[in-house]
C-alpha positions as CSV (number, residue, x, y, z in Angstrom):
1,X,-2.5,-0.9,6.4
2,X,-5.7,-0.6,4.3
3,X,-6.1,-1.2,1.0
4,X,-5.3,2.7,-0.2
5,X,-2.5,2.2,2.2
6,X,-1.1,-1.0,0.6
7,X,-1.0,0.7,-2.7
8,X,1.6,3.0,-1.3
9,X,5.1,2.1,-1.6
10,X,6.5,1.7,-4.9
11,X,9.6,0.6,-3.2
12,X,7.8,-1.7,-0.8
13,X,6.0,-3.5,-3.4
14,X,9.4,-4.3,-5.5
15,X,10.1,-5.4,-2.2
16,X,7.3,-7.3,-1.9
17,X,8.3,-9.2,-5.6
18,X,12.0,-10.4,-3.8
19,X,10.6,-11.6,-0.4
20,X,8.5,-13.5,-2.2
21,X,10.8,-15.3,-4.4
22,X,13.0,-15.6,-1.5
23,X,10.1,-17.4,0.5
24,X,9.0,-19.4,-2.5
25,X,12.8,-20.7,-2.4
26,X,13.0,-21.2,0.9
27,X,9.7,-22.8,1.1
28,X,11.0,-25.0,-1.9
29,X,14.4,-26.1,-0.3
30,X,13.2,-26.3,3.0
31,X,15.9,-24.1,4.0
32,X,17.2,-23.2,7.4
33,X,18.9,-20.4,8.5
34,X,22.6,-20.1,9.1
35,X,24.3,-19.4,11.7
36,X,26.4,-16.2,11.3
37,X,30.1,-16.9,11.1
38,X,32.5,-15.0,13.4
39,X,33.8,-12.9,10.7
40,X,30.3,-11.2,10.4
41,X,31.3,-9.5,13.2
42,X,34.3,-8.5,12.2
43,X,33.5,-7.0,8.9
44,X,34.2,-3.1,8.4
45,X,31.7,-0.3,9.8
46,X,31.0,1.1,6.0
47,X,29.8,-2.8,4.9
48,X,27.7,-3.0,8.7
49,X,26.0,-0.2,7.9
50,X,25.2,-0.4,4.1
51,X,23.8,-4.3,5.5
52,X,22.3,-3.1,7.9
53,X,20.4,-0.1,5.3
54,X,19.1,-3.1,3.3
55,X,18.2,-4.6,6.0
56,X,14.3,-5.4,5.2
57,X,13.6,-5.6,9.2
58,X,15.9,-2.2,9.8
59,X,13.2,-0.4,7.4
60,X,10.5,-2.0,9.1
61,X,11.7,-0.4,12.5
62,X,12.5,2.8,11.1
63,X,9.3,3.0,9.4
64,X,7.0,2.6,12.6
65,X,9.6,4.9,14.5
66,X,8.5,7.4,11.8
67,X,5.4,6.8,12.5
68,X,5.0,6.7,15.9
69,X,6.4,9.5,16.5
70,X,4.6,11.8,13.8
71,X,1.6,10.3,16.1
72,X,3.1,11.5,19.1
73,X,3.9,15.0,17.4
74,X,-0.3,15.6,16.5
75,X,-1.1,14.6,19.8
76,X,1.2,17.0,21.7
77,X,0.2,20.1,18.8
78,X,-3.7,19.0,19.3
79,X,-4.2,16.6,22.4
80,X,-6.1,13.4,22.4
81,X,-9.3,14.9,21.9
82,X,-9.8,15.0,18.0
83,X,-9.1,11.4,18.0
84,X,-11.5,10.3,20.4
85,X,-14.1,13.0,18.3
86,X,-13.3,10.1,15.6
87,X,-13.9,7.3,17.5
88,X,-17.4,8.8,18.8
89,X,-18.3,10.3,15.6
90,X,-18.5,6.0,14.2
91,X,-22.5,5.4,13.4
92,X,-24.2,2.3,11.6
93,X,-24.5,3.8,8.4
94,X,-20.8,5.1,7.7
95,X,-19.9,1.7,8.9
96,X,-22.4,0.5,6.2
97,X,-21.6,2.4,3.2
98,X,-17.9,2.0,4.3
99,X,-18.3,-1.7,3.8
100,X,-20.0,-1.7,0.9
101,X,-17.0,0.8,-1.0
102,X,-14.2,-1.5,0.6
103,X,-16.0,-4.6,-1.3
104,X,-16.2,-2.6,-4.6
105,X,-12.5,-1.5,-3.9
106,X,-11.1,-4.9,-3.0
107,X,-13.4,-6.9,-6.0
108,X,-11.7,-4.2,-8.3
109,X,-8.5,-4.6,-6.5
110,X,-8.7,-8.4,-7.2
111,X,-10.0,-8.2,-10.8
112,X,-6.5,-5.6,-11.7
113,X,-4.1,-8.4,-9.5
114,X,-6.0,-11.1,-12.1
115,X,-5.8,-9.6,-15.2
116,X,-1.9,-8.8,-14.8
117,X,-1.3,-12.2,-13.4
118,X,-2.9,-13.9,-16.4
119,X,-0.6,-11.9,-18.4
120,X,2.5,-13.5,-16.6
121,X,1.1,-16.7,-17.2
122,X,0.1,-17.7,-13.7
123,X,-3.9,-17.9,-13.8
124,X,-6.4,-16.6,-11.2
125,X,-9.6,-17.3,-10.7
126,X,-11.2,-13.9,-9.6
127,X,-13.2,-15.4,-6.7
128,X,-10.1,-16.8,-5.6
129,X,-8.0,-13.5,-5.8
130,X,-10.6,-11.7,-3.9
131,X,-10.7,-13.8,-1.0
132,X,-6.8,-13.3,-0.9
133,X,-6.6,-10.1,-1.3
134,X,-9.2,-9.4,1.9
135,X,-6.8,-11.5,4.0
136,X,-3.7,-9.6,2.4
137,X,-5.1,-6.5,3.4
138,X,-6.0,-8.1,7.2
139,X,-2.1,-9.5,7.4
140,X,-0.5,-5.9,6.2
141,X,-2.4,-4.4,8.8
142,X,-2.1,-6.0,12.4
143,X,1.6,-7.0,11.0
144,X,5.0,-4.2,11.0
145,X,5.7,-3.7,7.4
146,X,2.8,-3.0,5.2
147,X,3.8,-6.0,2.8
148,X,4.0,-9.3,4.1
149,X,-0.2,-9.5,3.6
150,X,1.2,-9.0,-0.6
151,X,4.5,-11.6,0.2
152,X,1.8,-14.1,1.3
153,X,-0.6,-13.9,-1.8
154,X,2.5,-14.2,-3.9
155,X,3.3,-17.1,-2.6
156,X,0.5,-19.2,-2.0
157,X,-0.6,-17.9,-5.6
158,X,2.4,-18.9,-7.2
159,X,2.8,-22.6,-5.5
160,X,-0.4,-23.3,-6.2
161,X,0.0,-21.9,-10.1
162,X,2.9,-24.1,-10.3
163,X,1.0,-27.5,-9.5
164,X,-1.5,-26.4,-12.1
165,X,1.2,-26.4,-14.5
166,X,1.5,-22.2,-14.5
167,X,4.1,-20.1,-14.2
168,X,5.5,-20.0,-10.3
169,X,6.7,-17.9,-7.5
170,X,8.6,-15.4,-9.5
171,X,5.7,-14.5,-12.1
172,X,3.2,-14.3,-9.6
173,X,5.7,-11.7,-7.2
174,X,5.7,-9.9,-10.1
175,X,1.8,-9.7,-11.0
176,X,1.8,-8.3,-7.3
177,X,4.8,-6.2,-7.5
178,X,3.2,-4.6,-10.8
179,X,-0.7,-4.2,-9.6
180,X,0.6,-2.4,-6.6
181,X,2.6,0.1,-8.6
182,X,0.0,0.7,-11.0
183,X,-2.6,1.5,-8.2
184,X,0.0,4.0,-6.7
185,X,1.0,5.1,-9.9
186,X,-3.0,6.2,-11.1
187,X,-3.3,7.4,-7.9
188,X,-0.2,9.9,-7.9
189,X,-1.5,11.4,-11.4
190,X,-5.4,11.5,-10.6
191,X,-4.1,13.4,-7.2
192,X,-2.1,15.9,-9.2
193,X,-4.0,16.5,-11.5
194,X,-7.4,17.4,-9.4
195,X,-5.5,19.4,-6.7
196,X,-4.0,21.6,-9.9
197,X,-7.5,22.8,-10.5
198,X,-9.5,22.4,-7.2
199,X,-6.3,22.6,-4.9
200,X,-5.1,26.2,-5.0
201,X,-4.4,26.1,-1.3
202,X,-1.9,23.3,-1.4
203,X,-0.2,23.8,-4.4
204,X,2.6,26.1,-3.2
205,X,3.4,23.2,-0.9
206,X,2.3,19.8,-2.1
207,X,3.8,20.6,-6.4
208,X,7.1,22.0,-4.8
209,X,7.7,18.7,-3.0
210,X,6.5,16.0,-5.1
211,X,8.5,17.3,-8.0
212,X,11.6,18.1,-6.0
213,X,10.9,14.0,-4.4
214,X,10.3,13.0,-8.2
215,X,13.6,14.5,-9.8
216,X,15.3,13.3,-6.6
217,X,14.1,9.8,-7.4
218,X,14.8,10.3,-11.1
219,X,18.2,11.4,-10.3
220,X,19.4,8.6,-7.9
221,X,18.0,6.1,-10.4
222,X,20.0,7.2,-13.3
223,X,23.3,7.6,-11.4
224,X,22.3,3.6,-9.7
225,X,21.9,2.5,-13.1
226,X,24.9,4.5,-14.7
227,X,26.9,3.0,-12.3
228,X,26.3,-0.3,-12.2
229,X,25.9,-3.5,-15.2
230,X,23.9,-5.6,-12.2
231,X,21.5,-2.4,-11.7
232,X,20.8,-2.1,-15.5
233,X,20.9,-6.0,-16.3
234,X,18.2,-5.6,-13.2
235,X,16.3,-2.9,-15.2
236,X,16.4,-4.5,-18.5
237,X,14.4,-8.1,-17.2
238,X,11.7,-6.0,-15.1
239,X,10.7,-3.8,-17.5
240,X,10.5,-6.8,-20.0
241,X,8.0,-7.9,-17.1
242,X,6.4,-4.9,-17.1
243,X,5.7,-4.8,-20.9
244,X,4.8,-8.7,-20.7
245,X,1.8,-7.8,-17.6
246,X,0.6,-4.8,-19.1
247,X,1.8,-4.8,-22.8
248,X,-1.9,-5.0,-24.1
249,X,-3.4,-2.0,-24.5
250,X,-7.0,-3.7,-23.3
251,X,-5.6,-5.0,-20.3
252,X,-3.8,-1.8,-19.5
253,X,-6.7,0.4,-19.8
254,X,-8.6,-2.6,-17.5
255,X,-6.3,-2.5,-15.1
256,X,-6.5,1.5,-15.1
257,X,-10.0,1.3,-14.4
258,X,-9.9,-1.2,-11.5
259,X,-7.4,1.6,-9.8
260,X,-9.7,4.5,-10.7
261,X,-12.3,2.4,-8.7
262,X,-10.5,1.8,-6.0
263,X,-8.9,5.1,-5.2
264,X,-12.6,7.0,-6.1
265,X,-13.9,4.1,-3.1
266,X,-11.3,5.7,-1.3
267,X,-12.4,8.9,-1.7
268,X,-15.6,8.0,-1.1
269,X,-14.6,6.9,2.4
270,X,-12.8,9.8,3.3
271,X,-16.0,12.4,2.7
272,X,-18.3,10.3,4.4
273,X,-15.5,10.0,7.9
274,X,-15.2,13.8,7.1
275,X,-19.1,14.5,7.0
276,X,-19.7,12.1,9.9
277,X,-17.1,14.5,12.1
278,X,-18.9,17.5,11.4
279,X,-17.1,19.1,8.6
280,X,-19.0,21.2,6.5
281,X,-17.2,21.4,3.2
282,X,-18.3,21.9,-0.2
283,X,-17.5,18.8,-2.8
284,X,-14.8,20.5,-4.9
285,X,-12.9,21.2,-1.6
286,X,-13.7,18.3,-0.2
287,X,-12.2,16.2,-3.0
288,X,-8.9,18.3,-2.8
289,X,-8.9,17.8,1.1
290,X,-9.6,14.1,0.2
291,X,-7.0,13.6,-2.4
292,X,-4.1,15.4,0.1
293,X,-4.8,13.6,2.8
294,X,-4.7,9.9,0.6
295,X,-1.8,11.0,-1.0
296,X,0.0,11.2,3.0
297,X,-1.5,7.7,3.7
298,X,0.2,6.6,0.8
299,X,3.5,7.2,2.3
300,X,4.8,4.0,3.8
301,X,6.1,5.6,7.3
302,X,3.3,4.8,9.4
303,X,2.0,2.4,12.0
304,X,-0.5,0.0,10.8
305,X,-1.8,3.1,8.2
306,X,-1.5,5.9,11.4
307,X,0.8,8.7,11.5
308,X,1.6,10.8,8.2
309,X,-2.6,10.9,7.0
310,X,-3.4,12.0,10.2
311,X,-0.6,14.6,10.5
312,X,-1.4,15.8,6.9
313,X,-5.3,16.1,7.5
314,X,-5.0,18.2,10.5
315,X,-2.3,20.2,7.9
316,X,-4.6,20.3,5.0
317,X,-8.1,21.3,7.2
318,X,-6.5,24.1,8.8
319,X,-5.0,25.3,5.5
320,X,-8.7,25.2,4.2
321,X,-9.8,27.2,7.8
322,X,-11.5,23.9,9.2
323,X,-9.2,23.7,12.0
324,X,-6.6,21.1,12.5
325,X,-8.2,19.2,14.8
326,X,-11.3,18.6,12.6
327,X,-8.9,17.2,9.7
328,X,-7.4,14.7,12.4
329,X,-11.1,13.7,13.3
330,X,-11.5,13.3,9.7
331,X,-8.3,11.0,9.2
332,X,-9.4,9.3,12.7
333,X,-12.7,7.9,11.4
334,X,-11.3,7.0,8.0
335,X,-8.4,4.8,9.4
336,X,-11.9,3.3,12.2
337,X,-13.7,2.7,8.8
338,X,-10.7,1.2,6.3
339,X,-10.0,-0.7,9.3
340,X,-13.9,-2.3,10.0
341,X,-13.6,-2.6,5.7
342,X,-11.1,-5.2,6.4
343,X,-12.5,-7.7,8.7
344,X,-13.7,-9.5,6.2
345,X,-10.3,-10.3,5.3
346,X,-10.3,-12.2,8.8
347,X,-13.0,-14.9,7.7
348,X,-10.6,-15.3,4.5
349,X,-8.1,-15.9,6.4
350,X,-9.5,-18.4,8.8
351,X,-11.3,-20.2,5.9
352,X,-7.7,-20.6,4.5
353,X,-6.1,-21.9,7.3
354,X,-8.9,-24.7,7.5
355,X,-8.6,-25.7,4.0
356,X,-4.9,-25.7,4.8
357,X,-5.1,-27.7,7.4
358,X,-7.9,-30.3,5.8
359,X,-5.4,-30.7,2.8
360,X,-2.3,-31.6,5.1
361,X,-4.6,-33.7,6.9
């Protein structure tokens, strides 16, 4: 996944906040695993299944099954082609410009992760936190699940916060938990709110669905927490976390900022993959094409950031009378050029592993 990519997933980065206490405790007990006991297997089909739904590797698999096979469903409706009109359409400059927006996206990325983390009382230096979050954003990528690149920076963040005398593990999930639901959060109202004045072509569609996924979410949430003390016990300590990371109205509005930046580097990305393909769109459609199409990549069924953006591009462009395959063209480039915005992450990550390494030594 990309940086626009890992801030999708409002429930992958909660999920991102409890592996990473888990790993923090494991890491902290040097805990080993335990060998199921033979009445695992005899425990009733209903408790199998509802393990087995909260099973973190289950979603993982069914996530990249969703995926793949989205991918699998664009290639039969518009062959292999537009995809390898993506890959040929890659030049020196878009890969310029598109690693000079990922570096303003990732430093403003890094600056929001800092200034919430502060908050929680578990310090960053914003050097540091940009470093980390290039090699999050590597990790979340070439691994299945979008957030173990986040689990990791909460981790190593929080240990070393802890022998500075900060707040630990748990704080510093949380400051990740938090900055990646913001940056999804900005970029779910900014999306809505251009494509219901630029987006006339998508609304019938795209307003229907979030609204009907919105109340659905609202729904199930209130009946969870209705239902049960744990759920609203739950409820009650993270939004206190919530208010204590963003309960300044300076450091709110900073942290909105850094995820204005980072989606509109986003954007940025998308028009020059779209331009570079041959599309020939004019800005306020182009924004509207952009903003559908990073809304779909938000979506957290894909395989490595492939699968619903391309699916939705080649949706969107036709819809606009650019033809389907141009919009998977489009998305094909952009996931080339998020992708080549992320190496950097991979001399992070090798510089990290040496200090490691030096330190243990």
């Amino acid at each position: 996944m990309t940086l626009h990519a890992a801030e999708a997933g409002t429930a992958g980065a909660a999920g991102t906040a409890g592996a990473a206490r888990r790993a923090g405790a494991a890491r902290r007990a040097g805990a080993a695993v335990k060998p199921r006991s033979a009445e695992s297997t005899t425990l009733p089909a209903a408790v199998r299944l509802r393990r087995l739904v909260a099973s973190h590797r289950a979603r993982v698999v069914v996530r990249t099954l969703v995926g793949a096979a989205v991918l699998v469903a664009i290639v039969a409706r518009v062959g292999a082609g537009p995809f390898l009109h993506g890959l040929l359409s890659l030049d020196a400059s878009a890969v310029a410009a598109s690693l000079a927006l990922f570096a303003v996206a990732t430093a403003a990325a890094a600056w929001r992760w800092t200034l919430i983390a502060r908050r929680l009382g578990a310090s960053l230096r914003w050097r540091t936190a940009v470093g980390m979050y290039y090699r999050s954003q590597l990790v979340n990528t070439v691994l299945p699940g979008g957030v173990i690149g986040d689990v990791q920076r909460a981790v190593d963040h929080g240990r070393a916060s802890a022998q500075a005398g900060g707040a630990g593990v748990g704080a510093a999930a949380r400051a990740v938990a938090i900055e990646r639901i913001l940056g999804q959060s900005v970029q779910v109202v900014l999306s809505l709110a251009v494509l219901a004045v630029v987006g006339d072509e998508y609304e019938g569609v795209l307003l229907p669905t979030v609204g009907i996924a919105l109340t659905a979410v609202a729904v199930g949430g209130v009946a969870v927490t209705i239902g049960s003390r744990r759920v609203r016990s739950l409820l009650r300590r993270e939004a206190g976390e919530l208010r204590a990371g963003l309960g300044s109205l300076r450091v709110g509005a900073q942290a909105v900022v850094a995820s204005i930046v980072v989606f509109g580097c986003h954007l940025a990305i998308f028009a020059i993959a779209a331009t570079a393909v041959g599309a020939s769109v004019p800005p306020d459609r182009l924004l509207a094409l952009a903003m559908v199409v990073l809304l779909a990549a938000s979506l957290p069924f894909n395989v490595g950031g492939w699968g619903p953006r391309e699916g939705a591009a080649g949706w969107a462009f036709a819809v606009a009378g650019l033809g389907a395959a141009t919009g998977v063209s489009a998305a094909t480039l952009y996931g080339i050029l998020a992708f080549v915005g992320i190496l950097p992450g991979a001399i992070a990550a090798v510089s990290s592993a040496i200090v490691r390494r030096r330190l243990r030594s």
